[in-house]
Backbone as a chain_set.jsonl record, in Angstrom:
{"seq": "XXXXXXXXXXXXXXXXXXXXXXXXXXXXXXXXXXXXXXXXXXXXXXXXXXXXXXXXXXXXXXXXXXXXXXXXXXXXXXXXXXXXXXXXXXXXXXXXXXXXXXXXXXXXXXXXXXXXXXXXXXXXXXXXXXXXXXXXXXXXXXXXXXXXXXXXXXXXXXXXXXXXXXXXXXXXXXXXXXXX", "coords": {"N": [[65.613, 114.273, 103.748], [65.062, 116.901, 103.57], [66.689, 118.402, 105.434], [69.65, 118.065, 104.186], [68.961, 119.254, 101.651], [68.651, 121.828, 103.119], [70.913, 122.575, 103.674], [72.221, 122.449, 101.682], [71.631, 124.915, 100.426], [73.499, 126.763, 101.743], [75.584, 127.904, 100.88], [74.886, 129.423, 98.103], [71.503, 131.115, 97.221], [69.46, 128.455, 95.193], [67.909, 127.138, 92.358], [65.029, 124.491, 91.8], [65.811, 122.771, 90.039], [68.643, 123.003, 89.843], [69.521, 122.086, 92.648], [68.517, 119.38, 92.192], [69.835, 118.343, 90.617], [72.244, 118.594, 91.757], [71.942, 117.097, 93.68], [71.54, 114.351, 92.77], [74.301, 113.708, 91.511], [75.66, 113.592, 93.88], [74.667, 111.395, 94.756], [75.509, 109.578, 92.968], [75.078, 106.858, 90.936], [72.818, 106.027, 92.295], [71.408, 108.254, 92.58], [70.199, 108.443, 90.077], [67.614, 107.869, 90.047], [66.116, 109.741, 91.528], [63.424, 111.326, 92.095], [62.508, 114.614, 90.808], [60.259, 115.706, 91.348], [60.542, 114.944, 94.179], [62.318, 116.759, 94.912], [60.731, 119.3, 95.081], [58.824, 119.503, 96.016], [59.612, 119.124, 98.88], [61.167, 121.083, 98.823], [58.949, 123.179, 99.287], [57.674, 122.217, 101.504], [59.765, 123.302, 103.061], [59.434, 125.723, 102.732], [56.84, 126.414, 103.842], [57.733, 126.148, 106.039], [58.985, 128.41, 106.839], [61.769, 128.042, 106.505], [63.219, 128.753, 104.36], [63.051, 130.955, 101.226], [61.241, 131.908, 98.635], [61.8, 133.763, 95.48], [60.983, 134.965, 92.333], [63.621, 134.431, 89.804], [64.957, 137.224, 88.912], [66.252, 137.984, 86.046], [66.055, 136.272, 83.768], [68.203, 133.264, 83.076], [67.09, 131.238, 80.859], [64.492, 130.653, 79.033], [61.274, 130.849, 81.043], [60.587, 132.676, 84.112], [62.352, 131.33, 86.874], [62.003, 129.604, 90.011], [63.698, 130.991, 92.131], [65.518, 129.968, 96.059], [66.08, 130.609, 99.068], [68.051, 130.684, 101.872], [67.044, 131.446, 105.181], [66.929, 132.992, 107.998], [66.258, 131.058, 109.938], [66.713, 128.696, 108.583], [69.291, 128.749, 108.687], [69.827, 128.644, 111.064], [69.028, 125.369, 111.075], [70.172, 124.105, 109.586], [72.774, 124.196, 111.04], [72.172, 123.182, 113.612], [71.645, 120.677, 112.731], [74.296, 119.805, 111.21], [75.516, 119.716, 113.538], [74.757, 117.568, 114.903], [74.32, 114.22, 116.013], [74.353, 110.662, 114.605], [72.802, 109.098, 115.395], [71.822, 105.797, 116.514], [71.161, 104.272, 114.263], [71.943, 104.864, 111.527], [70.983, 106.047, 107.998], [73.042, 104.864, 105.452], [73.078, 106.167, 103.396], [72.304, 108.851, 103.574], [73.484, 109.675, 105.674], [76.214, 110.056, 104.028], [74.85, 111.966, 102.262], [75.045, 114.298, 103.787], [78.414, 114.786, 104.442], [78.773, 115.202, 101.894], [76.758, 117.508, 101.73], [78.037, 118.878, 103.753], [80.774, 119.723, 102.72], [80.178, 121.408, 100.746], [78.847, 123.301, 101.248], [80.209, 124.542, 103.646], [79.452, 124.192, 106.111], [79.849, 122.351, 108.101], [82.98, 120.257, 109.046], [83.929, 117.557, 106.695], [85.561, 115.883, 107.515], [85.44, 116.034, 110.5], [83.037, 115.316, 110.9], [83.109, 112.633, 110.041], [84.844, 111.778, 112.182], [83.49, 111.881, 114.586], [80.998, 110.558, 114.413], [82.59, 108.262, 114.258], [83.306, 107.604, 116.504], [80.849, 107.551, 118.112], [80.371, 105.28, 116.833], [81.994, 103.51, 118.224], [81.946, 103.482, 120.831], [79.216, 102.506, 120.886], [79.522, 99.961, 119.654], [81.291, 99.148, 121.871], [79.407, 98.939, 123.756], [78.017, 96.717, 122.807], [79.521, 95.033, 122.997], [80.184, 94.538, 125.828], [77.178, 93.671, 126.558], [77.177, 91.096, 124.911], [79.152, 89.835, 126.472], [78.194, 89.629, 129.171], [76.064, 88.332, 128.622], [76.64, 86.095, 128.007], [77.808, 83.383, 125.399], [75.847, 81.117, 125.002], [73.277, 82.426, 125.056], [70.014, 83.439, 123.955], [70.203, 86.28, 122.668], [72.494, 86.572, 122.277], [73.569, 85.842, 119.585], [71.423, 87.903, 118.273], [73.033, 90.179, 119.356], [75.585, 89.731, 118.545], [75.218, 90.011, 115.791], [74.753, 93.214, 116.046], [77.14, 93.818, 116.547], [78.651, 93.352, 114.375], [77.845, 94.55, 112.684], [78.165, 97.439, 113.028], [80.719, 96.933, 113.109], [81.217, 96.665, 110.467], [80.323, 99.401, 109.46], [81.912, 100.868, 110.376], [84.41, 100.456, 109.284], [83.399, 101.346, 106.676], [83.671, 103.761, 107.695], [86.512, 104.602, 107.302], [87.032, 104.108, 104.658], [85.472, 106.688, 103.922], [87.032, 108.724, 105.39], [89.633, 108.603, 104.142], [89.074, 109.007, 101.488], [88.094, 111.673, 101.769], [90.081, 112.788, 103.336], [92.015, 112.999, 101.253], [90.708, 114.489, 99.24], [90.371, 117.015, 100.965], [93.804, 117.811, 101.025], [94.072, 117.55, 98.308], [92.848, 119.646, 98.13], [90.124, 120.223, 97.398], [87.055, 121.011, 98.083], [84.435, 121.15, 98.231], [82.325, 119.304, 96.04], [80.707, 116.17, 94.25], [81.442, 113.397, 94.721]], "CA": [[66.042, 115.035, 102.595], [65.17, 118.241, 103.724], [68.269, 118.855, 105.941], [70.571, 117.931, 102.75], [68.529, 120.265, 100.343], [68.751, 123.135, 103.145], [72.686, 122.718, 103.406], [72.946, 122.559, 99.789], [71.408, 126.346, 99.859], [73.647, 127.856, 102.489], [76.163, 129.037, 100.107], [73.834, 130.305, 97.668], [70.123, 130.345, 96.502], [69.334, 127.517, 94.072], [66.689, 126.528, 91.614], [64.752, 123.537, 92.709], [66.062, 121.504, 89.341], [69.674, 122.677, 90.013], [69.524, 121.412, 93.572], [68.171, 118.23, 92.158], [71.089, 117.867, 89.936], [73.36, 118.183, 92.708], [71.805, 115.584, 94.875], [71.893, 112.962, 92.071], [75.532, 113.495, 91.041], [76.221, 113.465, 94.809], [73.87, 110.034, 94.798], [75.993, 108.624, 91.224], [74.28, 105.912, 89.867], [71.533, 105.374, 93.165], [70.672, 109.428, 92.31], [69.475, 108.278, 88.587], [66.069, 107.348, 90.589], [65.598, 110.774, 92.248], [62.192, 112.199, 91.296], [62.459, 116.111, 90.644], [59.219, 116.039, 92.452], [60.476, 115.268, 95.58], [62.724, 118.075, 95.577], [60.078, 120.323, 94.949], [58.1, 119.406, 97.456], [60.664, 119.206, 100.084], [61.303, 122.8, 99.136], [57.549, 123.772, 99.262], [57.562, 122.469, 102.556], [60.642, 124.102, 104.089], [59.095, 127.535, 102.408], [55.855, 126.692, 104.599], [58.425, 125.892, 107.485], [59.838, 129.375, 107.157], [62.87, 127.953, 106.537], [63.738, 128.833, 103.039], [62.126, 132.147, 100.98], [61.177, 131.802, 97.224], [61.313, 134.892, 94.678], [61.485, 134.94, 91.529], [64.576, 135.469, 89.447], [64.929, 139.334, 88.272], [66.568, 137.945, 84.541], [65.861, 134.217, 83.866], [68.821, 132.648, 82.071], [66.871, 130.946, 79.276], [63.103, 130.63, 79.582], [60.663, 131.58, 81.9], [61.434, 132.996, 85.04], [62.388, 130.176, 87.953], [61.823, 130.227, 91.411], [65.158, 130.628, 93.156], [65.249, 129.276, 96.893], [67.233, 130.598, 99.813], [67.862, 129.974, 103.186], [66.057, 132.101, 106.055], [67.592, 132.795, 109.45], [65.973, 129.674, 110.309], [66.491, 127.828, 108.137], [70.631, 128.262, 108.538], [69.974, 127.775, 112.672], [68.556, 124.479, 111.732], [71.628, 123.487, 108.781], [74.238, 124.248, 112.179], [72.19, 121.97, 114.641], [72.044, 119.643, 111.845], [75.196, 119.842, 111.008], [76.223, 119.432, 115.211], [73.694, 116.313, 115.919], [75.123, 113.117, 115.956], [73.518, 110.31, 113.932], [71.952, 108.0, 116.033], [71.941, 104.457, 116.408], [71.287, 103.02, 113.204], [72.046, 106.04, 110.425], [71.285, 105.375, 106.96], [74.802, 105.145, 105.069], [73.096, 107.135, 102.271], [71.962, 110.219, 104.411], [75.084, 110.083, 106.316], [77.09, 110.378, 102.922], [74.967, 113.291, 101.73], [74.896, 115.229, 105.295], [79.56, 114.624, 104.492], [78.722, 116.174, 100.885], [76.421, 118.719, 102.059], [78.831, 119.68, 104.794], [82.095, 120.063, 101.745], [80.106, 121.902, 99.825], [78.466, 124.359, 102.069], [81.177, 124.726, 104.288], [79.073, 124.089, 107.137], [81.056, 121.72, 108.628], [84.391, 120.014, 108.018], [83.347, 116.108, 106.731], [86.415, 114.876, 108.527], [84.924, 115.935, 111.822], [81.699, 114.754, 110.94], [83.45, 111.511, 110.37], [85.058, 111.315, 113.462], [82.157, 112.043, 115.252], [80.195, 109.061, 114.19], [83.236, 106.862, 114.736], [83.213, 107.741, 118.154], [79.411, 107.253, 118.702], [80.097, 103.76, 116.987], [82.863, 102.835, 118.819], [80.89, 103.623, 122.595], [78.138, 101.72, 120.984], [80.479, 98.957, 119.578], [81.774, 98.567, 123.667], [78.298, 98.791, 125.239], [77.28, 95.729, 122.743], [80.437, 93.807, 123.163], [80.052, 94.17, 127.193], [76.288, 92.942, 126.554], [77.524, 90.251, 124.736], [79.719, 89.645, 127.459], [77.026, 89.585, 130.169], [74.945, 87.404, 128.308], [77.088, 84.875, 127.485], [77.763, 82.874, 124.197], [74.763, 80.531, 124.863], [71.926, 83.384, 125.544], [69.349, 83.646, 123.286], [70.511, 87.457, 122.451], [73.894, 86.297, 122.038], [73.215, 86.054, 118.232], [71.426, 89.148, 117.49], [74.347, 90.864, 119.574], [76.875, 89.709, 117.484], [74.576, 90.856, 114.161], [75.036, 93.769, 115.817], [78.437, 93.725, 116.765], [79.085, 92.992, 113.052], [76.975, 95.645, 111.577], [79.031, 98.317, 113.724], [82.49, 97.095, 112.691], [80.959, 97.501, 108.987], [80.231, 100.972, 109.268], [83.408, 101.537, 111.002], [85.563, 100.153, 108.309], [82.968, 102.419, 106.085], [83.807, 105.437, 107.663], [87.995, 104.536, 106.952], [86.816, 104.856, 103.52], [85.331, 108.109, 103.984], [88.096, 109.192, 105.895], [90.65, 108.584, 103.261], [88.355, 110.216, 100.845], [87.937, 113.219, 102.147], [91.566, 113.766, 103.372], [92.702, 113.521, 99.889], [90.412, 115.603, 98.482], [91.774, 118.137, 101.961], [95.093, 116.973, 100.597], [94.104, 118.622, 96.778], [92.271, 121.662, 98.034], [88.591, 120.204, 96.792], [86.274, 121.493, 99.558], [82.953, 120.434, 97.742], [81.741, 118.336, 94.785], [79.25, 115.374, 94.552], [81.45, 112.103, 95.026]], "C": [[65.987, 116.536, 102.886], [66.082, 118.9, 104.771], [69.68, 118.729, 105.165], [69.77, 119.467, 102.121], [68.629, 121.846, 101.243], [70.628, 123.524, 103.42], [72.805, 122.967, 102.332], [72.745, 124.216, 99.599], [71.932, 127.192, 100.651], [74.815, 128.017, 101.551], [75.807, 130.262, 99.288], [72.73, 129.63, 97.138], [70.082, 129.625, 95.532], [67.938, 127.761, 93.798], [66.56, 125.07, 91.9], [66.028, 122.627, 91.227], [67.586, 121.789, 89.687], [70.386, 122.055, 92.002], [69.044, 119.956, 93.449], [69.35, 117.635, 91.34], [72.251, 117.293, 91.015], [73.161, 117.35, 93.879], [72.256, 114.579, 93.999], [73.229, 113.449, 91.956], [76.265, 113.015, 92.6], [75.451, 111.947, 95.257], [74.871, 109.064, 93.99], [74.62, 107.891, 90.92], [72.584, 105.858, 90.821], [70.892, 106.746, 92.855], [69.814, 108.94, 91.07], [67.623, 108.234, 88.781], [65.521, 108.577, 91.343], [64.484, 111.153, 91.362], [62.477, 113.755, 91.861], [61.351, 116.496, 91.899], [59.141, 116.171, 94.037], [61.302, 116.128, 96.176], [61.735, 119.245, 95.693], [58.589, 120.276, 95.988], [58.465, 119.353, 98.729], [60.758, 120.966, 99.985], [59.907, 123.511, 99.412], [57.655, 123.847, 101.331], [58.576, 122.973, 103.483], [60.114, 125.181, 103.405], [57.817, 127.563, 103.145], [56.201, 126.537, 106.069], [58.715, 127.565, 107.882], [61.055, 128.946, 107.374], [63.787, 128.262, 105.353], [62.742, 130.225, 102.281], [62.641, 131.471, 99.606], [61.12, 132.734, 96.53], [61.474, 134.018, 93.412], [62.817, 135.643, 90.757], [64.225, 136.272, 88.243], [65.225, 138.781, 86.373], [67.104, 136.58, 84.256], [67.303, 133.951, 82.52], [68.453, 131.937, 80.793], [65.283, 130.562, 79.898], [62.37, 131.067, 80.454], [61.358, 132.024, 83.296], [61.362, 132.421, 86.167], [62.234, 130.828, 89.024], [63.102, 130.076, 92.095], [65.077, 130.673, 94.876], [66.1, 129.796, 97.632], [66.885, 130.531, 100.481], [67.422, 131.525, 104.286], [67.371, 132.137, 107.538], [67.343, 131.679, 110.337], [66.439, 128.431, 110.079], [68.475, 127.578, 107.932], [70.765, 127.78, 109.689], [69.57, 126.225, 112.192], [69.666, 123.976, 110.891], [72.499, 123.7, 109.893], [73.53, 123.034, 112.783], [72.274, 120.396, 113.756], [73.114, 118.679, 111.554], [76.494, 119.32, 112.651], [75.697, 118.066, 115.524], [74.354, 115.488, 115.628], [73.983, 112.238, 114.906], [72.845, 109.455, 114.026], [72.177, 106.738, 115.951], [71.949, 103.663, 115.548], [70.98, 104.494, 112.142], [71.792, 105.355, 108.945], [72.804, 105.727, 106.398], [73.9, 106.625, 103.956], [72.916, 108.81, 102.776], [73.331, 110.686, 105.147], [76.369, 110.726, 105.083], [76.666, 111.633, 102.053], [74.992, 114.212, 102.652], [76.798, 115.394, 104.846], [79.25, 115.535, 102.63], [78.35, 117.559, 100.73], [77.249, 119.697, 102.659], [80.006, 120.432, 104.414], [81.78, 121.075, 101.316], [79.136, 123.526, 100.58], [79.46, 124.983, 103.028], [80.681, 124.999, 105.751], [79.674, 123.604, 107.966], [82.036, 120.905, 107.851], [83.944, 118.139, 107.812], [84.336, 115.377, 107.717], [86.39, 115.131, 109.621], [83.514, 115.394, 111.923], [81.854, 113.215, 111.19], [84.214, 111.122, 111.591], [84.782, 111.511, 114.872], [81.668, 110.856, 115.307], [81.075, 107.838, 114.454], [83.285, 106.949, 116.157], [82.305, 107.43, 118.705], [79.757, 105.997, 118.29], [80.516, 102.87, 117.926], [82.426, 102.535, 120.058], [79.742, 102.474, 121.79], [78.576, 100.297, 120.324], [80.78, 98.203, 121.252], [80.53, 98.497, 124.18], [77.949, 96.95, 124.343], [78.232, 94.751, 123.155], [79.933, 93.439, 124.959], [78.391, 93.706, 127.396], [76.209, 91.413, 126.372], [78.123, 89.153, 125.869], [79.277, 88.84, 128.733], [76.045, 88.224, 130.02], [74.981, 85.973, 127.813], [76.734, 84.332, 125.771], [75.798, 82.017, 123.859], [73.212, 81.176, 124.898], [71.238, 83.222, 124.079], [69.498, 84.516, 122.278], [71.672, 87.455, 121.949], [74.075, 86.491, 120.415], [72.64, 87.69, 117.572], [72.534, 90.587, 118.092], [75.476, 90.846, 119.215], [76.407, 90.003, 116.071], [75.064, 92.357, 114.659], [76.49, 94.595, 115.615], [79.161, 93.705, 115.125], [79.04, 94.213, 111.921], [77.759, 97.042, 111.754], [80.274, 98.471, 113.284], [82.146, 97.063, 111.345], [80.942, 98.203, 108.944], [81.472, 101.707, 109.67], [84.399, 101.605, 109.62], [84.627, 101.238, 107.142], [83.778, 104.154, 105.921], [85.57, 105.559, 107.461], [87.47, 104.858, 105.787], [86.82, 106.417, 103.372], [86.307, 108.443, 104.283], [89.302, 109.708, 104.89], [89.888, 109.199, 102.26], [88.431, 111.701, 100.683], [89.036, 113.588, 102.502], [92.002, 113.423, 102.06], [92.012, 114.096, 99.21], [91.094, 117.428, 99.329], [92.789, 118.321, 100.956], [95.233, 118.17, 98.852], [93.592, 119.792, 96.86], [90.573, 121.48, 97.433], [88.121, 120.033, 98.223], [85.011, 120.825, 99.183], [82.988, 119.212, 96.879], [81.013, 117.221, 95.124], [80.068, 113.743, 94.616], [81.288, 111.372, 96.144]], "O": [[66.843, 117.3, 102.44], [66.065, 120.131, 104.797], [70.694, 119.29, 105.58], [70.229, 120.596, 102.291], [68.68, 122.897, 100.606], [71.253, 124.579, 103.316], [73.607, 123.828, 101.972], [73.471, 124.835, 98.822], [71.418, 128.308, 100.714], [74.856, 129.218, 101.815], [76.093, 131.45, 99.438], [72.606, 128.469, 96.751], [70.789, 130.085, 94.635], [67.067, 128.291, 94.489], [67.538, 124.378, 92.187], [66.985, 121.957, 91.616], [68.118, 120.701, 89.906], [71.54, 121.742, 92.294], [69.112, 119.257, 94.46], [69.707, 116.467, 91.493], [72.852, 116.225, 91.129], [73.945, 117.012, 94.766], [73.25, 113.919, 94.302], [73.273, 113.896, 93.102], [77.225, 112.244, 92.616], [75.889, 111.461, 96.3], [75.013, 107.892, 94.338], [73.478, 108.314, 90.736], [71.491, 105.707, 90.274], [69.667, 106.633, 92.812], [68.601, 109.114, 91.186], [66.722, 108.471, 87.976], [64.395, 108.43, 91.818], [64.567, 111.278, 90.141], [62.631, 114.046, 93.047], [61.462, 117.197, 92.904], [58.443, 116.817, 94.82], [61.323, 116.403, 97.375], [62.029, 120.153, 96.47], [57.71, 121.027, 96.41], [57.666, 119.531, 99.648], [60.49, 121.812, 100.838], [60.031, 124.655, 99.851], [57.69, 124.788, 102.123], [58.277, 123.079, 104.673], [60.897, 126.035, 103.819], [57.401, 128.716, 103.255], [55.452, 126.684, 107.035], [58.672, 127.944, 109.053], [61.606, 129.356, 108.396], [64.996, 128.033, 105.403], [61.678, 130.468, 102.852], [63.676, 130.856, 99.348], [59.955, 133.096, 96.694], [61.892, 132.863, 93.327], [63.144, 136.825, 90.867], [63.598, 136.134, 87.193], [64.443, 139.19, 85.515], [68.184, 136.022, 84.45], [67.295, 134.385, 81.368], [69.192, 131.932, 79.808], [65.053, 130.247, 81.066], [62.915, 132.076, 80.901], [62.534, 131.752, 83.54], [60.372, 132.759, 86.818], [62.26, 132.043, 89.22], [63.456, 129.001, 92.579], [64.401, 131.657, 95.175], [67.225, 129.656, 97.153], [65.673, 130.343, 100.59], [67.641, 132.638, 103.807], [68.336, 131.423, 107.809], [68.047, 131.381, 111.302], [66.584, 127.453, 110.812], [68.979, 126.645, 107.306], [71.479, 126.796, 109.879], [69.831, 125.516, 113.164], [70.342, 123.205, 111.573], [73.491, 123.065, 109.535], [74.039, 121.927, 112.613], [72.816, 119.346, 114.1], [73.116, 117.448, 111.567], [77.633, 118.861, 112.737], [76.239, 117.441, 116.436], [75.239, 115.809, 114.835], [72.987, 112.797, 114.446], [72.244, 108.916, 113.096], [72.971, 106.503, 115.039], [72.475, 102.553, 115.627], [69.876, 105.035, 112.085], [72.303, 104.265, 108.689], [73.539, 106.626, 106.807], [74.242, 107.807, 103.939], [73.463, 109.765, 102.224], [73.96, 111.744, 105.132], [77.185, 111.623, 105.294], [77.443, 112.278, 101.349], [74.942, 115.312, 102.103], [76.897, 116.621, 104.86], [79.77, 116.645, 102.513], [78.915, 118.472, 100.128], [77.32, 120.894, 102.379], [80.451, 121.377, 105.066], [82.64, 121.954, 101.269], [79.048, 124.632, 100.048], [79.364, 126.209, 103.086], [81.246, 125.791, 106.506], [80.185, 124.368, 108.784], [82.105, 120.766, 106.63], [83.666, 117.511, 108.833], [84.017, 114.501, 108.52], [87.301, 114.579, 110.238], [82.979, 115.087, 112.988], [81.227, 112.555, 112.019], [84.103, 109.946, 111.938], [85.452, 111.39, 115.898], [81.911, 110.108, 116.254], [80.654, 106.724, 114.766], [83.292, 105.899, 116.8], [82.468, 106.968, 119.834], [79.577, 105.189, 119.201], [79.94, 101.888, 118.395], [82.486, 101.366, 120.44], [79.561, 101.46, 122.464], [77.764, 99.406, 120.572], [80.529, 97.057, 121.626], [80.496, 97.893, 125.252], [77.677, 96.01, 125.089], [77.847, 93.686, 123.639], [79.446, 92.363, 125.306], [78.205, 93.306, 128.545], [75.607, 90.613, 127.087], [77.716, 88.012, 126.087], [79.758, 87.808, 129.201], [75.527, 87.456, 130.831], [74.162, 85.131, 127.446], [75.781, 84.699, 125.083], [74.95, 82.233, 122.993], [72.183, 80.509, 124.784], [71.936, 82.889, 123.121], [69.186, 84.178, 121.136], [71.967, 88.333, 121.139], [74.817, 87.411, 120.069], [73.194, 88.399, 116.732], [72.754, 91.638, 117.49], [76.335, 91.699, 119.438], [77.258, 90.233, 115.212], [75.787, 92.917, 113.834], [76.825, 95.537, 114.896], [80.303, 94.141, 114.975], [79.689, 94.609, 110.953], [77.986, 97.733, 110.76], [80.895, 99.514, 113.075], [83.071, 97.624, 110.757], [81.775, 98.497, 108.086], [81.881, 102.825, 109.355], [84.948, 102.586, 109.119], [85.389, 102.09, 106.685], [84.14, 105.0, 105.104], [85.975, 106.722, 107.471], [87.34, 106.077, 105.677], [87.69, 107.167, 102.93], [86.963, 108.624, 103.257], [89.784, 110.84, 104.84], [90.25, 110.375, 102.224], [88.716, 112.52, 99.809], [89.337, 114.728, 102.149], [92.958, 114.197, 102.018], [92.612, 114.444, 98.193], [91.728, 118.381, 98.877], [92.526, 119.056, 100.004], [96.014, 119.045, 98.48], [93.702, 120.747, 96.091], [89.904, 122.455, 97.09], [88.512, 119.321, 99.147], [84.588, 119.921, 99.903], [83.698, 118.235, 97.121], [80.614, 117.165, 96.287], [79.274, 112.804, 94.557], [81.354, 110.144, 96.093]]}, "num_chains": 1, "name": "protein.A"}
């Protein structure tokens, strides 16, 4: 979470609750379960990272006066490598889908290179299992959980067509950010 919540602040500084807003809407229905708390502790600890600075704001919109949150020279080097790393072998979908929100809405990176990034890492790791498979024959022991994974791979693939089409029609309308 705390590589989402410091993308979310490289446009501009947020308040922790309106950075919690914009995770859940960018969650829908699975956000409804976000606790406030754990944004605010995610931000605590990127402000003890030195990756984020806290003031207060100068003329509070309605009540007391919030802590508004921005990003550090650090703390935008680590939203780029972030934003560059690939997503490893077994990504969650949900992290992957707010790292493609974060990336719209910050303008860190472009989601439809993010997505065809990860199809590329699947696809190499799609061919190394098939040629395991391969190797190991139908009857192997392994043979089975190499076709789970083989399976699990061409799910995420057909995933990221979703995305794909997604995101070029929002391209397509000119919407750079928002939370779907």
């Amino acid at each position: 979470m705390q590589d989402v919540v410091l993308a979310l602040l490289v446009k501009e500084p947020s308040h922790g609750y309106e950075l919690r807003q914009r995770l859940a809407a960018a969650l829908g229905p699975l956000g409804e379960s976000l606790n406030a708390g754990q944004v605010y502790v995610t931000l605590t600890r990127l402000e003890k990272a030195g990756l984020v600075v806290a003031e207060r704001e100068d003329v509070p919109v309605r009540g007391p006066r919030r802590k508004v949150y921005a990003l550090t020279a650090a703390g935008q080097e680590r939203v780029a490598a972030w934003m560059a790393e690939g997503a490893g072998p077994r990504p969650d979908v949900t992290e992957f889908h707010l790292k493609l929100v974060a990336a719209a809405e910050s303008g860190a990176a472009d989601p439809l290179a993010l997505v065809d990034a990860r199809r590329r890492e699947l696809m190499r790791t799609l061919a190394e299992t098939q040629r395991a498979a391969l190797d190991h024959g139908a009857h192997a022991r392994a043979g089975l959980l190499l076709e789970g994974i083989s399976l699990r791979l061409q799910a995420d693939l057909r995933w990221l067509e979703a995305c794909e089409r997604t995101w070029s029609g929002r391209a397509r309308r000119g919407e750079g950010g928002g939370a779907g």
